[in-house]
PLY file of the C-alpha trace (Angstrom):
ply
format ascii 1.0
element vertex 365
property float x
property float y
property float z
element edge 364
property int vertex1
property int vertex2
end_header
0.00 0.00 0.00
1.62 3.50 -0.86
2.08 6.06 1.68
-0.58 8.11 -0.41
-3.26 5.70 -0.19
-2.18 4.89 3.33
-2.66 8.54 4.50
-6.32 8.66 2.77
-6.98 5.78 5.02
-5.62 7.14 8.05
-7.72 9.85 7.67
-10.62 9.15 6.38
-12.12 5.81 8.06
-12.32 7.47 11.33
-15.04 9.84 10.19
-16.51 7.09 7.88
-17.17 4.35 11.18
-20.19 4.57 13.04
-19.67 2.82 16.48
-21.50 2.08 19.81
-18.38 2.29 21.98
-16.85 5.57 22.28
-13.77 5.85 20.05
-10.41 8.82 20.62
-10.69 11.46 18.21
-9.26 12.68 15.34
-7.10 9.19 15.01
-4.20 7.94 12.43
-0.75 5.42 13.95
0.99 7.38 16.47
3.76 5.20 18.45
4.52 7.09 22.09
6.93 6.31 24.81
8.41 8.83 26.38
12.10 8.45 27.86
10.85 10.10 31.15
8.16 10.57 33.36
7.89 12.05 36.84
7.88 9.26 38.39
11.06 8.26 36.35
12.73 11.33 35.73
16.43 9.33 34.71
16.35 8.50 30.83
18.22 4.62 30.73
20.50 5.02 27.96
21.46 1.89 25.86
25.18 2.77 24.60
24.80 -0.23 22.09
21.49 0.08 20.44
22.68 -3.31 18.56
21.62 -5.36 21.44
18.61 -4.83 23.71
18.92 -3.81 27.18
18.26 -6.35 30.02
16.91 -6.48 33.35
20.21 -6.11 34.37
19.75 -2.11 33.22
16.76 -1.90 35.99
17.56 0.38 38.72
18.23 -1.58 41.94
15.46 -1.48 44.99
16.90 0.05 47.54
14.02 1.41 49.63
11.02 4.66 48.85
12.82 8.17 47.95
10.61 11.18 48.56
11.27 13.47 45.36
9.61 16.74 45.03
9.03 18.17 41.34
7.10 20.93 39.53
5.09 19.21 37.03
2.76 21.67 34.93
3.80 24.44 37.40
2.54 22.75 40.32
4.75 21.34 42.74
3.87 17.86 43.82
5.98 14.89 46.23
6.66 11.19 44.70
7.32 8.27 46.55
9.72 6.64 43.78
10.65 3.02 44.57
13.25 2.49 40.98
11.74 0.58 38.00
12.25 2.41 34.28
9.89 3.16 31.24
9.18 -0.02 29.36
7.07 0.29 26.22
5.14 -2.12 23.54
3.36 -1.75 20.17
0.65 -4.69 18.95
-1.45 -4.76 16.42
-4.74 -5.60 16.27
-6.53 -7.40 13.05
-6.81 -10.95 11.99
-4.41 -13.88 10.65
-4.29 -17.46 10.41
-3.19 -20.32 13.26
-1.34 -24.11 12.09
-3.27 -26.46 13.67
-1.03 -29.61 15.25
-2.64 -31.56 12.17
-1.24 -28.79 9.52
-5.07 -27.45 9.36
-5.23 -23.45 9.08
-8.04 -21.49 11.30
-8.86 -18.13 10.78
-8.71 -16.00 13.82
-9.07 -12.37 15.21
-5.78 -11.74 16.62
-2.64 -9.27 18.23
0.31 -9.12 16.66
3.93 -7.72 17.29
5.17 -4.19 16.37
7.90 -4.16 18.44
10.70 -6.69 19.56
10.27 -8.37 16.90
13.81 -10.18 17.06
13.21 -10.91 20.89
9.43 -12.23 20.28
11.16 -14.48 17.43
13.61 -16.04 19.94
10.73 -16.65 22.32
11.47 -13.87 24.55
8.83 -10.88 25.59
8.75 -8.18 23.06
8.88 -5.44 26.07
11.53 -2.61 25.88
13.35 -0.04 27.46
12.40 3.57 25.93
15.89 4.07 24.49
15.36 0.37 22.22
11.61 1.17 21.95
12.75 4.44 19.93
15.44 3.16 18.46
12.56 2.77 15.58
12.72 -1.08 13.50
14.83 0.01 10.55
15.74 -3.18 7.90
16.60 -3.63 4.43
14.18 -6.91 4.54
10.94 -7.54 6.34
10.81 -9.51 9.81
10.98 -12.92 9.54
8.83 -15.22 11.66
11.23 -18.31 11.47
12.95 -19.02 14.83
15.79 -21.35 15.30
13.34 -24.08 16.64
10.93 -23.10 13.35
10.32 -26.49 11.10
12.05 -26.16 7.84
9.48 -24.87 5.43
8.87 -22.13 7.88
9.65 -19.80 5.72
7.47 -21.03 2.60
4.26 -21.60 5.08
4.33 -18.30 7.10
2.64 -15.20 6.58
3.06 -13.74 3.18
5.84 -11.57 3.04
6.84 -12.04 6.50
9.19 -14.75 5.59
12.64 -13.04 5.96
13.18 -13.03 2.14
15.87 -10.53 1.05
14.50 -10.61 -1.85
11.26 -8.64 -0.44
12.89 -5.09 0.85
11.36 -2.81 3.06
10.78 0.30 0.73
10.85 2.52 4.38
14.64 1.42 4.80
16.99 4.24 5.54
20.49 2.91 5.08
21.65 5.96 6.90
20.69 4.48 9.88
22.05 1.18 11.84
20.28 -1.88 11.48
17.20 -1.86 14.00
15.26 -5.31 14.57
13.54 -4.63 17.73
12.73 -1.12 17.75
8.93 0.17 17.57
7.77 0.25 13.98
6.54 3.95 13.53
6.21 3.98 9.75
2.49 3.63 8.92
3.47 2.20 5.36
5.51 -0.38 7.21
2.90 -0.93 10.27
0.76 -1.74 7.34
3.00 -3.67 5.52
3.83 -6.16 8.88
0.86 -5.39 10.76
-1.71 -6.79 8.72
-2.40 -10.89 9.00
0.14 -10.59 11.67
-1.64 -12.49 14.32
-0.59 -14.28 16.93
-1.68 -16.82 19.44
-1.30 -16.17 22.32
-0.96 -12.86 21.59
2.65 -11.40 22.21
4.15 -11.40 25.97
4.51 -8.35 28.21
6.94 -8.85 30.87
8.11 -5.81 32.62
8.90 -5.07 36.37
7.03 -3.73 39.77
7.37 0.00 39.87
7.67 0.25 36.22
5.41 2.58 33.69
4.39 0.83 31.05
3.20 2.32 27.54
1.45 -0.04 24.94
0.48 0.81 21.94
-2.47 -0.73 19.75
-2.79 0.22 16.44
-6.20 -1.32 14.44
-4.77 -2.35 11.07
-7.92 -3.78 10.27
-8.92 -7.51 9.18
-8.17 -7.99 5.74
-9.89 -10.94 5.69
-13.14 -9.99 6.98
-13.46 -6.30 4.59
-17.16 -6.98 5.90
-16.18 -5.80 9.53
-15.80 -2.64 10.75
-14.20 -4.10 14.27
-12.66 -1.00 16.67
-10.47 -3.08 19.13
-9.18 -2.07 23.01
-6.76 -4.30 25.55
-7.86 -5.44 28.73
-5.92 -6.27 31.66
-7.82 -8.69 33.37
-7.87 -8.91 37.19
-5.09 -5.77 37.17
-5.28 -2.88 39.32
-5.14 -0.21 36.61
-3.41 3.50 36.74
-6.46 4.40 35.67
-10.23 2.79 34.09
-9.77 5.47 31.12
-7.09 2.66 30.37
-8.78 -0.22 31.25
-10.18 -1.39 28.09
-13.85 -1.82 28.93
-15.64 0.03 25.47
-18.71 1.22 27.16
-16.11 3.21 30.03
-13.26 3.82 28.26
-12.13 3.88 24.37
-11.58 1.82 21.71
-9.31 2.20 18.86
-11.14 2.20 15.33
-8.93 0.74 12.04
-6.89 2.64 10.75
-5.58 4.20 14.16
-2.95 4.30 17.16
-3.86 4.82 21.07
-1.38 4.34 23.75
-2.65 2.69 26.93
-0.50 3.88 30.21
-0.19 1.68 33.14
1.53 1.29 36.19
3.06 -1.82 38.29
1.62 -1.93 41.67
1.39 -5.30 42.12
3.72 -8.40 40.67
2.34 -11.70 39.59
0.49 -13.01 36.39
-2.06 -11.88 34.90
-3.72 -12.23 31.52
-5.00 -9.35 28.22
-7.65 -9.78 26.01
-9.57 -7.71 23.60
-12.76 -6.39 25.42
-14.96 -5.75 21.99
-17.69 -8.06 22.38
-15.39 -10.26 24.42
-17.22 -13.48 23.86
-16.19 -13.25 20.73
-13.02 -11.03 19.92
-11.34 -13.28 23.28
-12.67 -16.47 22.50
-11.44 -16.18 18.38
-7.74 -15.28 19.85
-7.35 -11.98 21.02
-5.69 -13.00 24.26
-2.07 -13.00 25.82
-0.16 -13.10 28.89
1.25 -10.56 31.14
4.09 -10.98 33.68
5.41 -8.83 36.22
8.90 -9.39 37.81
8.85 -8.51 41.49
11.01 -5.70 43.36
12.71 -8.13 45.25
14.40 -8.86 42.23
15.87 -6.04 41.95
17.66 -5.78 45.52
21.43 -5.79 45.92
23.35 -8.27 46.21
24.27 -8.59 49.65
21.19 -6.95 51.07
18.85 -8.93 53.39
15.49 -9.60 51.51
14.06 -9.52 54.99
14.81 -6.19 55.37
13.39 -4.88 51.96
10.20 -7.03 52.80
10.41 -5.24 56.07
11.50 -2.05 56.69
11.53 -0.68 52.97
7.98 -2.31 52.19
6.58 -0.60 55.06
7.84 2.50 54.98
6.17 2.43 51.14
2.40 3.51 52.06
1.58 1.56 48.93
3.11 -1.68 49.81
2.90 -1.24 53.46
0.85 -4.11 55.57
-0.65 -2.72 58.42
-2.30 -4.23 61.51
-5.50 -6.05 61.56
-6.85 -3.00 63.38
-7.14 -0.78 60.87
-6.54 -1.07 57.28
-5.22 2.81 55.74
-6.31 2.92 51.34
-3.51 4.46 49.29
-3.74 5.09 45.71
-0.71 3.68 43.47
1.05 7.26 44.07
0.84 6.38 47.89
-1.88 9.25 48.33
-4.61 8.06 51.29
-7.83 7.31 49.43
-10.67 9.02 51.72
-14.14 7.93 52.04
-13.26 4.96 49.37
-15.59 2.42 50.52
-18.85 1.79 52.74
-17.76 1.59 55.56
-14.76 3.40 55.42
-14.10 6.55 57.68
-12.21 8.89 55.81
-9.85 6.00 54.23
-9.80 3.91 57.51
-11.54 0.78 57.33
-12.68 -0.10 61.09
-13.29 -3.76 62.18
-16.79 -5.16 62.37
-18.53 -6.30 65.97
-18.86 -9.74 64.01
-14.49 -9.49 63.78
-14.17 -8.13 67.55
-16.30 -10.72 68.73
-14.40 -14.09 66.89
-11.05 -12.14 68.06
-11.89 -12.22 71.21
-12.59 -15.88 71.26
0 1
1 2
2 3
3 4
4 5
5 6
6 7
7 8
8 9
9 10
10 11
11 12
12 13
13 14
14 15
15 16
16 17
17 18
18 19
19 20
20 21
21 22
22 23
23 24
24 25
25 26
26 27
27 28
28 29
29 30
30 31
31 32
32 33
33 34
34 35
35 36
36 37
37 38
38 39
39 40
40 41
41 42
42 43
43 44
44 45
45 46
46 47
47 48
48 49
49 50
50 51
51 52
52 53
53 54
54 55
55 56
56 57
57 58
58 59
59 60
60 61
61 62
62 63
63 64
64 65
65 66
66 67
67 68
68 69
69 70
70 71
71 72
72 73
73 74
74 75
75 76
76 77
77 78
78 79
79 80
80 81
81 82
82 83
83 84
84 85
85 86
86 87
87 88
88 89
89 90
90 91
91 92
92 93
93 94
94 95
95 96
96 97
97 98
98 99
99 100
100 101
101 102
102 103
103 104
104 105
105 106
106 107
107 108
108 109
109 110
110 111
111 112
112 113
113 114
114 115
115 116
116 117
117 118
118 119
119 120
120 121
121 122
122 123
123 124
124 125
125 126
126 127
127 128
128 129
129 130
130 131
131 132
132 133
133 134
134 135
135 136
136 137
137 138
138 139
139 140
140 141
141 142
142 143
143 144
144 145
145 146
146 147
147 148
148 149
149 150
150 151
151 152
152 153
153 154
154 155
155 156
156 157
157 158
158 159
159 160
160 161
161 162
162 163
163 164
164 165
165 166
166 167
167 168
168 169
169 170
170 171
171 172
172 173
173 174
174 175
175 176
176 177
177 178
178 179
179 180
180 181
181 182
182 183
183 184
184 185
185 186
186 187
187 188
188 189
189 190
190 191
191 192
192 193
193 194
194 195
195 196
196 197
197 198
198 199
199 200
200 201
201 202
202 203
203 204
204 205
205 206
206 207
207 208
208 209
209 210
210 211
211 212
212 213
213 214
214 215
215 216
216 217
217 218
218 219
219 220
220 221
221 222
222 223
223 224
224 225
225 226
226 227
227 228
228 229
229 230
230 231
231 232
232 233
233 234
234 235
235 236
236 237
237 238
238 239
239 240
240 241
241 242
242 243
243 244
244 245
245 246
246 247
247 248
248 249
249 250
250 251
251 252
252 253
253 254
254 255
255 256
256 257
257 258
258 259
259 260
260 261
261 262
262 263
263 264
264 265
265 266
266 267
267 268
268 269
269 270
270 271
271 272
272 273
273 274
274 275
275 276
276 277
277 278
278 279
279 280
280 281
281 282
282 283
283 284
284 285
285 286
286 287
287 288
288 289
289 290
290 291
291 292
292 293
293 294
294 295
295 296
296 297
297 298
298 299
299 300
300 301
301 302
302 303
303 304
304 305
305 306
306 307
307 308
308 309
309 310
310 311
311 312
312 313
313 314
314 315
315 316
316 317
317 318
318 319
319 320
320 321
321 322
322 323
323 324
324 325
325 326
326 327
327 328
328 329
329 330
330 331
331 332
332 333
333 334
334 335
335 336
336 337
337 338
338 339
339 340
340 341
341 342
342 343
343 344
344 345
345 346
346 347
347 348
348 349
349 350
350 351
351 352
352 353
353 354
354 355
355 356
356 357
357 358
358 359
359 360
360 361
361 362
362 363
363 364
């Protein structure tokens, strides 16, 4: 698809869709991650863009820092506890899974727009900002064939996406180094990899507690089905969002209509395991493949060596309102900033949740 017909698209289908849910304005593909935040004012620089940074780049735990900064000229107090900007890019549209008896099935599915090297190698496609801007820049387009990929991988995958060098990427800039796991920002090229790109599961996110996290989904539409008009959102099921504008949910949030970018922001309160799904009609957008995993690496991994876990369980955890565990007389609410949450519940008296005469009583026994 040309960049001319491309930009038609981009801004025209937006005004064209008429949708229940309610859909972000004025859209076209827009990639965002910002290198800092106030909450992570240090950029992480990667001084060899050739290879992706680790977790060994993460900041180590060592305990809440108070930091005061001026943020839209208003001056306003963090807790920071460490962690970095990680960032992602999917797309959302359709494709085609192997069955374990060679059979193809059609399926509404995410895809990968970034760390596309790492995703290939089995690994999560999640990045530091400095590799998720270090934008995918290749003479040839990504190839799906992994090491442990049978040999006619590259004759039965997606077309085009076979690693071919005979197939160039016309948005190549030789100027620039070699980039396999940067975001892809070029709409020609989000087109051109996006589209029956889908995967099941959908791609990993694996990034750490006390990181932001910025994923972008960008609708490329399903070629397939030219019949359906299908806006898509993510969904973090069971996870205690930043925020339910970013939740995913169509009838309380957004969704993001073909043709168009949105970047969901979340924080990492909480590690563990959790699962993403589209939330369009989820019954059927989940259950036809829209789904994934998401894993996030605790804080104690990040404590120096040498330190006593018991103490950053301890002392450091507690003196975190967020992650603090009080008594079982009274239970203080704390947004993820570590701000008390007044009045957040029945039965709450300005943020302090008393015990019941039912509790008293069996306590007492």
């Amino acid at each position: 698809m040309s960049r001319s017909r491309l930009a038609v698209l981009s801004r025209g289908l937006p005004a064209l869709l008429s949708v229940a849910a309610v859909a972000a304005g004025a859209q076209s593909f827009m990639v965002q991650c910002p290198s800092t935040t106030a909450l992570h004012p240090t950029a992480i620089a990667n001084p060899n863009l050739a290879v992706p940074l680790t977790e060994a780049a993460e900041p180590a735990y060592q305990g809440p820092v108070t930091s005061s900064q001026t943020v839209g000229g208003v001056a306003l107090t963090y807790t920071l506890n460490g962690g970095a900007v990680k960032c992602q890019e999917v797309s959302g549209g359709d494709g085609y899974m192997t069955e374990a008896d060679g059979n193809q099935t059609f399926m509404f599915a995410f895809g990968p727009l970034s760390g596309l090297d790492l995703i290939k190698h089995g690994q999560a496609g999640t990045l530091f900002a400095a590799d998720f801007n270090n934008f995918y820049n290749s003479p040839t387009l990504p190839s799906v064939c992994g090491p442990a990929s049978p040999g006619n991988c590259a004759s039965a995958g997606a077309a085009g996406i076979t690693g071919n060098a005979s197939i160039t990427d016309p948005t190549y800039d030789p100027k620039r180094a070699v980039s396999l796991n940067g975001a892809i920002a070029d709409p020609a090229t989000i087109m051109t990899v996006g589209v029956m790109n889908g995967n099941l599961p959908a791609p990993l996110f694996a990034f750490d507690e006390d990181d932001e996290f910025f994923l972008t989904l960008t609708n490329v539409g399903m070629i397939m089905r030219p019949d359906l008009f299908e806006q898509h959102t993510i969904h973090f099921h069971g996870y205690p969002n930043a925020s339910s504008f970013y939740d995913g949910v169509p009838d309380a949030s957004w969704a993001v209509n073909i043709a168009a970018s949105a970047t969901y922001y979340y924080l990492a309160p909480d590690a563990g395991t959790y699962f993403w799904h589209c939330h369009i009609t989820p019954p059927e957008h989940l259950q036809m493949g829209m789904v994934g995993q998401l894993y996030v690496r605790p804080r104690q991994n990040r404590v120096p060596a040498g330190t006593s876990l018991y103490i950053a369980a301890t002392t450091w955890y507690q003196q975190d309102l967020r992650s603090a565990c009080p008594d079982n007389r009274q239970q203080q609410r704390h947004d993820p900033f570590g701000h008390p949450v007044l009045g957040a519940a029945a039965g709450d008296q300005h943020g302090v949740r008393t015990r019941s005469r039912l509790q008293i009583r069996l306590q007492r026994r």
